[in-house]
C-alpha positions in Angstrom: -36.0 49.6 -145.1 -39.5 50.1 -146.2 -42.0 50.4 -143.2 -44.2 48.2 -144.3 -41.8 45.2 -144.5 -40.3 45.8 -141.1 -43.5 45.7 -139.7 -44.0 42.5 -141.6 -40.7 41.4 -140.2 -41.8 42.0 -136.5 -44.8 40.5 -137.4 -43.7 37.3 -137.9 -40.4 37.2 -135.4 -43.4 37.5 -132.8 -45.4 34.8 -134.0 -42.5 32.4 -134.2 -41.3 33.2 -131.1 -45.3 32.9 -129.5 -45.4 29.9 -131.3 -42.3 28.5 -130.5 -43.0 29.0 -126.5 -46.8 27.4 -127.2 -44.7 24.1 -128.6 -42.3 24.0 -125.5 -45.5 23.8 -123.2 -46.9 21.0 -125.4 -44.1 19.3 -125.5 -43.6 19.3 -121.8 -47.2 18.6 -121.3 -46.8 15.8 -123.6 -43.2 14.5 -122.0 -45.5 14.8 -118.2 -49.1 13.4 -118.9 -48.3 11.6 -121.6 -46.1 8.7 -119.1 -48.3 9.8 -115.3 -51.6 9.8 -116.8 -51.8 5.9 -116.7 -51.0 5.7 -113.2 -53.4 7.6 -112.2 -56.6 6.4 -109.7 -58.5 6.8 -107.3 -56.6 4.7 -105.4 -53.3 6.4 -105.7 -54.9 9.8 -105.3 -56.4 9.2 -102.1 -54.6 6.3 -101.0 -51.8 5.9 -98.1 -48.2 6.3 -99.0 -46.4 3.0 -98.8 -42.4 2.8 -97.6 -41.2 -0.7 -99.1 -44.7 -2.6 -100.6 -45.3 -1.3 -103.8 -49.2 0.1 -104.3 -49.1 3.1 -102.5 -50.8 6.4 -102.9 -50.5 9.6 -102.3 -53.3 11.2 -100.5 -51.8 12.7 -97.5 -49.4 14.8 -99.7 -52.1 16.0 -101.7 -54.0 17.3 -98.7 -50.6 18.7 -97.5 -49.9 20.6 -100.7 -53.5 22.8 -100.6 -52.9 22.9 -96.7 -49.6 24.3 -96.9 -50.5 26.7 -99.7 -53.4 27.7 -97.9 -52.2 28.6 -94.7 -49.0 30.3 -96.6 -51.4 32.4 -98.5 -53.3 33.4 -95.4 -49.8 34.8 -93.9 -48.5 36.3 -96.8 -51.4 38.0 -98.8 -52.3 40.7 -96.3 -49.0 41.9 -95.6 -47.8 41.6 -98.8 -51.0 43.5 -100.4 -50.9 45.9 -97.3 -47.4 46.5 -97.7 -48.1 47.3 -101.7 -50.8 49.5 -100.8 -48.5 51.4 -98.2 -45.5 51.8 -100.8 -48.3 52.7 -103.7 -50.9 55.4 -102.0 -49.1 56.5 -98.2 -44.8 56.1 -98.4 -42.9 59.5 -99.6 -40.1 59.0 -101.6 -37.4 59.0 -99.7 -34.3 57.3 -98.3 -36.5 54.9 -96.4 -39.2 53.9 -99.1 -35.8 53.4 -101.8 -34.7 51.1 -99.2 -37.6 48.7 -98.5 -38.1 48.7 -102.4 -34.6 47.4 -103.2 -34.5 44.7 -100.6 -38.0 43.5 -101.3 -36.2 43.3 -105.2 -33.5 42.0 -103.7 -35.2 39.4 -101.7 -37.4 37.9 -104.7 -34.6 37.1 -106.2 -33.1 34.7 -103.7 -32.9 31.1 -104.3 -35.3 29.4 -102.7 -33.2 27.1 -100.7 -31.7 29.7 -99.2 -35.5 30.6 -97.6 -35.6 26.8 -96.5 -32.3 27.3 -94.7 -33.1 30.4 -93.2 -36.7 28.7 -92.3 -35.0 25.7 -90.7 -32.7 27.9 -88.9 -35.6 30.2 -86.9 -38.6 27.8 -87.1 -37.4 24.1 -87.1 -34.6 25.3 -84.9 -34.7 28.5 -82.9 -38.5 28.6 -82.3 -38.8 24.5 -81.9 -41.4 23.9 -84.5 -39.4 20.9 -86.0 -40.4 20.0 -89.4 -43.9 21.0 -89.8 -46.9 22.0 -91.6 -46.6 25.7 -89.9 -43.0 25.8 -89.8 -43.5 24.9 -94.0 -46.1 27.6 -94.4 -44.6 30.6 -92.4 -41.6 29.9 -94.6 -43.1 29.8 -97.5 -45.2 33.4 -97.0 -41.9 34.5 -96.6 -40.7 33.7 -100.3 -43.7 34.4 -101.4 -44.0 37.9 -99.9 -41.6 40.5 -101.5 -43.6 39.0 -105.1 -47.2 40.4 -103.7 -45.4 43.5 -102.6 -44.3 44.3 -105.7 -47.4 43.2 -108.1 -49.3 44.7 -105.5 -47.5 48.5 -105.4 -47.2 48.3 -109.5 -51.1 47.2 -110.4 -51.8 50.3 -108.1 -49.6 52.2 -109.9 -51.1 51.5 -113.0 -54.3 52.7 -111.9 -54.9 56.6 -113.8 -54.3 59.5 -111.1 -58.0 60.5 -112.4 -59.6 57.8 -110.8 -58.6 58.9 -107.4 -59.1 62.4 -108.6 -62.6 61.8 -109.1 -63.1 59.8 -106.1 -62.0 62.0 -103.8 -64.1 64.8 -105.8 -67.2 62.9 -104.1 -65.4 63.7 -101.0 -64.0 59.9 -100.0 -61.3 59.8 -97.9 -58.4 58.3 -99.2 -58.9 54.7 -97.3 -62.6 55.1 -99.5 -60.8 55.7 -102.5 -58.4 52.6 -102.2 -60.9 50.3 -101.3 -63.9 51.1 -103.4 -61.8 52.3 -106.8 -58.3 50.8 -106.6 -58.1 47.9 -105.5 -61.3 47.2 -107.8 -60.0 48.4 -110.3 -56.8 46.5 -110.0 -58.0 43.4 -108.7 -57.0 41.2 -112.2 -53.6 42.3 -112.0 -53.6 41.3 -108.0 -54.9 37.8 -108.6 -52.2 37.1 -111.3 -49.6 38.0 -108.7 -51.6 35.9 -105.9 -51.7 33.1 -108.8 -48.0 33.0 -109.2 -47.1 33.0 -106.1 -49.9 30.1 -105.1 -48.6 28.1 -108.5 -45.0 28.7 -107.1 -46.0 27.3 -104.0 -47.8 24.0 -104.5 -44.2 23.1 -107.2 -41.8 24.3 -104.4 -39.7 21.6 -102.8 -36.4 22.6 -101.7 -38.1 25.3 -98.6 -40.3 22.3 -97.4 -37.4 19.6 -97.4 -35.7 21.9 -94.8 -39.0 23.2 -92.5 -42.2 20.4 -93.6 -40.0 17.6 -93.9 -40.3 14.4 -95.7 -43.0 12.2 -93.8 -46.5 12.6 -93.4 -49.1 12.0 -90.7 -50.5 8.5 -89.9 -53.9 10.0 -90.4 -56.0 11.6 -93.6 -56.7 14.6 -93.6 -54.4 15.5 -90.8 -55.4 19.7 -89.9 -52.8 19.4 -86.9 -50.0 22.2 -88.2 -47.2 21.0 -85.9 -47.5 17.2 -88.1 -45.3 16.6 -90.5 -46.3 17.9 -93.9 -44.8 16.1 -97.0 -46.4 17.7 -100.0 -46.7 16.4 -103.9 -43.2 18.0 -105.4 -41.0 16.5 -101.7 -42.7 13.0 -102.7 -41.7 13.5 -106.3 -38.5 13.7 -104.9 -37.9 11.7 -102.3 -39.3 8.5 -104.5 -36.7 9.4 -107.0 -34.0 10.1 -104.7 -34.7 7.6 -101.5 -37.4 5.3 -101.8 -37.1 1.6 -101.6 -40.6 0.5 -103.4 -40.4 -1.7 -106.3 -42.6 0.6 -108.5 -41.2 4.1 -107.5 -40.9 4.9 -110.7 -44.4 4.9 -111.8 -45.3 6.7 -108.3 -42.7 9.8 -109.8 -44.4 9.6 -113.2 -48.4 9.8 -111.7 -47.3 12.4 -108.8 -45.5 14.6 -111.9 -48.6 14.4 -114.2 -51.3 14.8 -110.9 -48.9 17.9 -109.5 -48.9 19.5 -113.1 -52.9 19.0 -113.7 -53.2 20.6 -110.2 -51.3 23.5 -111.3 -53.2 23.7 -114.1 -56.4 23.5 -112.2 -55.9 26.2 -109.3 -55.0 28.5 -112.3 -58.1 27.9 -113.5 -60.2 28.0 -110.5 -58.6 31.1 -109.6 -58.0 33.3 -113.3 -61.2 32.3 -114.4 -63.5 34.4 -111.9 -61.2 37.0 -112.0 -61.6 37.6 -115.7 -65.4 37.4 -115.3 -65.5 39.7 -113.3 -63.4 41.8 -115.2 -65.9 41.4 -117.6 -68.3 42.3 -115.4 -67.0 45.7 -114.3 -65.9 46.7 -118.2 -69.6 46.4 -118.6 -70.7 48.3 -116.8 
């Protein structure tokens, strides 16, 4: 076949399949906004949940899902980055390093209920945390960790040997060299993984059923992290599974559309600097 058509060929396989996948997310955009957007208000974004009056809001599960993802990310981003680092720059290869590669593998791809079990098991149950905002997070550093261990060890990885080369020509020492050149260097590659992992986070439900549980504090904003900590995705269950309000339809539509243009926000809030930044250092 002449080069020139197969190359034509691939061409446009690509775009129709880039174009296919952009039409999927409009669609799905369309299918979410397009019935949530109407509900939305100030009331029922800041507003108390209600059990059995129609009306309510849901404020407190808002608060709870940044809360949650915050304290999660606090626990999970240094070991997982430090633990990259370790497996990247300092671990031989050997039996050991093989070993803690495969089961981090392994572990990313378990269900995540299977982390909310495990997470009711030691905190709700073994440590006594009950269903909690800490319990929730701790758990949810867990699922989140083996992904930052692996984004983390492969952005470094990426990184060419003559940039560490060079550095340590200037006579750094290799801590130097990782913090002043590699992680630098790889820092858009790190805040993807950290912006997976935070997206995967705030949409997670199953984990927090089992360890947050499905109630929220009588006051807003509750910082107490033994409360109970129902975030936006348990309330979009739990009003399409349980509740006995008159209008819990509508409340599943508007917390669908609000949890998606959350998403979409902390994407932005966080990929946006990064790529500056990028910028920045490309221009220099």
């Amino acid at each position: 076949m002449n080069s020139k058509l197969t190359d034509k060929l691939a061409t446009g396989f690509f775009w129709m399949i880039g174009l296919s996948i952009l039409a999927i997310l409009i669609w799905f955009m369309w299918q979410i906004l397009g019935k949530g957007l109407s509900h939305l208000s100030l009331d029922f974004i800041l507003g108390m949940p209600e059990e059995v009056t129609s009306g309510g809001g849901v404020g407190p599960m808002l608060f709870n899902s940044f809360y949650i993802l915050g304290l999660s990310l606090l626990f999970s981003i240094p070991f997982g980055v430090g633990a990259g680092i370790w497996l990247a720059e300092y671990a031989k290869k050997n039996w050991f390093t093989d070993a803690v590669r495969l089961s981090t593998e392994m572990l990313a791809s378990v269900p995540s209920i299977v982390f909310g079990l495990f997470g009711m098991l030691v905190f709700v149950t073994v440590f006594g945390l009950g269903f909690t905002i800490i319990g929730g997070a701790l758990t949810l550093a867990l699922l989140n960790l083996p992904v930052l261990v692996r984004v983390t060890e492969e952005t470094l990885r990426t990184v060419p040997d003559s940039y560490r080369e060079a550095s340590a020509a200037l006579g750094a020492t290799k801590w130097q060299t990782i913090r002043k050149v590699l992680i630098p260097t790889s820092l858009p590659g790190l805040v993807t993984g950290i912006t997976l992992v935070a997206g995967r986070a705030l949409g997670e439900s199953a984990i927090l059923i089992f360890t947050a549980g499905v109630s929220v504090s009588r006051f807003f904003p509750d910082f107490n992290p033994v409360a109970s900590g129902e975030t936006l995705a348990v309330h979009l269950w739990y009003v399409r599974s349980e509740s006995l309000v008159d209008d819990a339809m509508q409340i599943a539509e508007g917390t669908a559309a609000l949890l998606v243009i959350v998403v979409l926000l902390l994407n932005l809030l966080i990929a946006l600097p990064s790529r500056y930044y990028q910028r920045k250092m490309a221009g220099k």
